[in-house]
C-alpha positions, -999 to +999 in steps of 0.1 A: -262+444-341-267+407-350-268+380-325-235+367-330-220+400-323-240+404-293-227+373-280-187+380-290-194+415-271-206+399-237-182+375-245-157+398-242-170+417-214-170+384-191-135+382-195-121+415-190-143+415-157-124+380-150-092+391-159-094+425-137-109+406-107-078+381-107-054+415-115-062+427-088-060+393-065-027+392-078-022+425-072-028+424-038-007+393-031+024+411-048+014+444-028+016+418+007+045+401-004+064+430-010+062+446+018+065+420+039+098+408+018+123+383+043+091+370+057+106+330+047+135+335+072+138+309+100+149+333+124+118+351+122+093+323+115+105+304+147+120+333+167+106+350+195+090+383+197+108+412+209+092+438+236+114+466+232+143+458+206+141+454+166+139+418+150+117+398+171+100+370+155+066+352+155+075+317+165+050+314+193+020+334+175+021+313+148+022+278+169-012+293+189-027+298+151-019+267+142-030+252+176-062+274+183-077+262+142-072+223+154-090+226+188-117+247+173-122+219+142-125+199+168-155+215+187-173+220+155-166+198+132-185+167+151-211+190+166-218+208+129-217+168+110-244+160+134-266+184+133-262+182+095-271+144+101-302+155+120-318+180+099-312+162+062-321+126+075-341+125+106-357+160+107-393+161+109-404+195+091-421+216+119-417+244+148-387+229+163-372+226+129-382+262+122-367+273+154-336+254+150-330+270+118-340+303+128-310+297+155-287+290+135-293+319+108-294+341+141-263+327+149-244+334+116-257+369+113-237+378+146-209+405+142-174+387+157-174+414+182-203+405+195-188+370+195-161+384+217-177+400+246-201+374+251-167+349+254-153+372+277-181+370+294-186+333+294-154+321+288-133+343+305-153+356+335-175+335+342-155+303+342-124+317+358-102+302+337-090+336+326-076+341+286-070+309+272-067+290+240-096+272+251-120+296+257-111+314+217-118+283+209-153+276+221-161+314+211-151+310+177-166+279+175-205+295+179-197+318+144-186+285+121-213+263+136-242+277+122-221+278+082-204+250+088-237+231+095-258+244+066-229+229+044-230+198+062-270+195+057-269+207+021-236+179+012-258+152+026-293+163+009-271+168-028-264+131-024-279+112-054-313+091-043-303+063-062-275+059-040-297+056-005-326+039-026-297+010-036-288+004-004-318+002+014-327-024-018-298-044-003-316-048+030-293-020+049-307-003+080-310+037+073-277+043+097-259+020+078-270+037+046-258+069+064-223+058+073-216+036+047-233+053+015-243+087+017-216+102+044-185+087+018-205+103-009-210+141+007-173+137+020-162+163-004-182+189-001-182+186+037-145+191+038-147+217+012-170+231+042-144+222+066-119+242+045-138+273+043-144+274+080-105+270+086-098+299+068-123+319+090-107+304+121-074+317+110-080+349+097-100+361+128-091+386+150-119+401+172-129+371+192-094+357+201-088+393+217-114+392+242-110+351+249-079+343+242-055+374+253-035+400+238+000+378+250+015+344+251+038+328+277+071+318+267+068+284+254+090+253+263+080+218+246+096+202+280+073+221+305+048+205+325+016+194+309-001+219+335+023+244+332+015+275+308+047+276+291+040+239+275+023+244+242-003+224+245-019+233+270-054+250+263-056+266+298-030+292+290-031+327+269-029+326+231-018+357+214-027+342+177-010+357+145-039+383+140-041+396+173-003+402+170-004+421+136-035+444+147-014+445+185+020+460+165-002+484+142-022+498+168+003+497+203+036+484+190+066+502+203+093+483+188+113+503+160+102+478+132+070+468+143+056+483+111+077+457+093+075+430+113+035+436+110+034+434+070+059+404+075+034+386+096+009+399+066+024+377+043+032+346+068-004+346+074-014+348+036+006+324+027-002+299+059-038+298+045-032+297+006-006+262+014-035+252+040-062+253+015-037+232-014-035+207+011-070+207+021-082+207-010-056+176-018-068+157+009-106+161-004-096+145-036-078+114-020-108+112+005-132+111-022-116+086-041-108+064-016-143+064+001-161+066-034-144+029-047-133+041-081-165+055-080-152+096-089-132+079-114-154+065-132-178+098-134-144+118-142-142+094-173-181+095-182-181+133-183-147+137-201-165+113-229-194+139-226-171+166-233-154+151-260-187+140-281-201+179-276-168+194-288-170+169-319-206+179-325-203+219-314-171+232-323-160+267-305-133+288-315-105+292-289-091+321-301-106+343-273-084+323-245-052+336-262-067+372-262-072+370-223-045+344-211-052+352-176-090+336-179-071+306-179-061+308-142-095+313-131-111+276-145-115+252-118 
């Protein structure tokens, strides 16, 4: 078997393997979407949930979600940018380094439950404060601090020297090389960071049930800012839309709490799939507005790059008809 063949074989091999991998992603989205069919209907997206009678809704669950993912980004985005900042500019390698690292691996190795019961324990019991959207909040927090502040460190260290050397050249202090240079530079990968830690946020499930409570008070938008029916207030219970789809599989007694499960399914799927576009939308206009024209301009150099090494190494683009589907998998 000649080289060439070889290569056509492998070829070949990489993109069945990519198109079965993105089958079955689709797959599984038509699987959730099906069954959780009538899903997009206001009356269920903004309706209450029912105790005891078919056709509740998920308005409330879905407004703690929403609520419990901007508190927690809150906690840890700030605390996971510093410590970033610490360990990839000021960061002395040594034992305290060693230990701070070995924390945080510690810390991202942790099973969720785990997670859990020690909020119930802090959070819950020891504070007083009970279930609240507060205390799922801090709990949750500890699992995407450790990730979220690796990506932080590693965004800032990819920075190009030339960009830090340049501006110290200028006479700039090293903080304003840090807020002005290399933080607008790292911006995208940080939110890409950011991105992937929302998703965890919104997909968990084993820490909000032991911090932030299996229910949710009715919710009134004119209640009292102390009051636990107004939604914003952090001190109250937060049954989140996990908790409720794992609550009606496991102890639901309504007659279509199978259904109004896989509807939920498909609400949360598709909560995190439009979150992620728009994150991911936001990164772009970030970057271009904190990098000057700056991404532009390298967008343009590599498309020039591209051009001059399809002109000099022709391919054969046969293959991508073969597997249209590969074509959904290229950034």
């Amino acid at each position: 078997m000649t080289a060439r063949m070889i290569d056509k074989v492998w070829t070949g091999i990489f993109y069945a393997v990519a198109a079965a991998v993105i089958g079955l992603l689709m797959f599984f989205f038509a699987v959730v979407l099906s069954k959780g069919a009538g899903f997009w209907q206001p009356e269920f997206l903004f309706g209450r949930p029912s105790n005891t009678q078919a056709g509740g809704g998920i308005g409330p669950q879905l407004i703690n979600s929403f609520y419990m993912l901007v508190v927690t980004l809150l906690l840890s985005v700030p605390l996971s940018l510093g410590a970033g900042i610490y360990l990839a500019e000021y960061a002395k390698q040594g034992r305290i380094v060693g230990f701070i690292r070995l924390c945080l691996e510690t810390m991202a190795s942790l099973p969720s439950i785990v997670v859990g019961l020690f909020g119930l324990l802090a959070f819950v019991t020891l504070t007083g404060w009970g279930y609240t959207l507060l205390g799922g909040a801090l709990a949750v927090t500890i699992i995407n601090l450790p990730g979220l502040t690796r990506i932080c460190e590693t965004a800032i260290l990819d920075v190009p020297a030339n960009i830090k050397e340049g501006s110290l050249a200028l006479g700039a202090t090293r903080w304003q090389t840090l807020v002005k240079a290399v933080l607008p530079a790292a911006i995208p990968q940080i939110v890409t960071g950011v991105i992937l830690s929302a998703g965890r946020i919104f997909g968990e499930a084993a820490v909000f049930i032991y911090t932030a409570g299996l229910t949710t008070p009715m919710l009134r938008w004119d209640a009292d800012w102390s009051s636990q029916a107004n939604p914003l207030n952090v001190f109250r219970p937060a049954e989140t839309l996990t908790v409720h789809i794992w609550k009606l599989n496991s102890e639901g007694i309504v007659p279509d709490a199978k259904l109004i499960a896989a509807k939920s399914a498909a609400v949360l799927m598709v909560a995190v799939l439009l979150f992620n576009l728009a994150a991911r939308l936001a990164s772009s206009l970030l970057a271009r507005h904190f990098s000057g024209g700056g991404a532009r301009v390298e967008d343009e150099e590599k498309e020039a790059k591209q051009r001059k090494h399809k002109k000099s190494c022709p391919v054969s683009t046969g293959s991508l008809f073969i597997f249209p589907v590969w074509l959904m998998a290229l950034p």
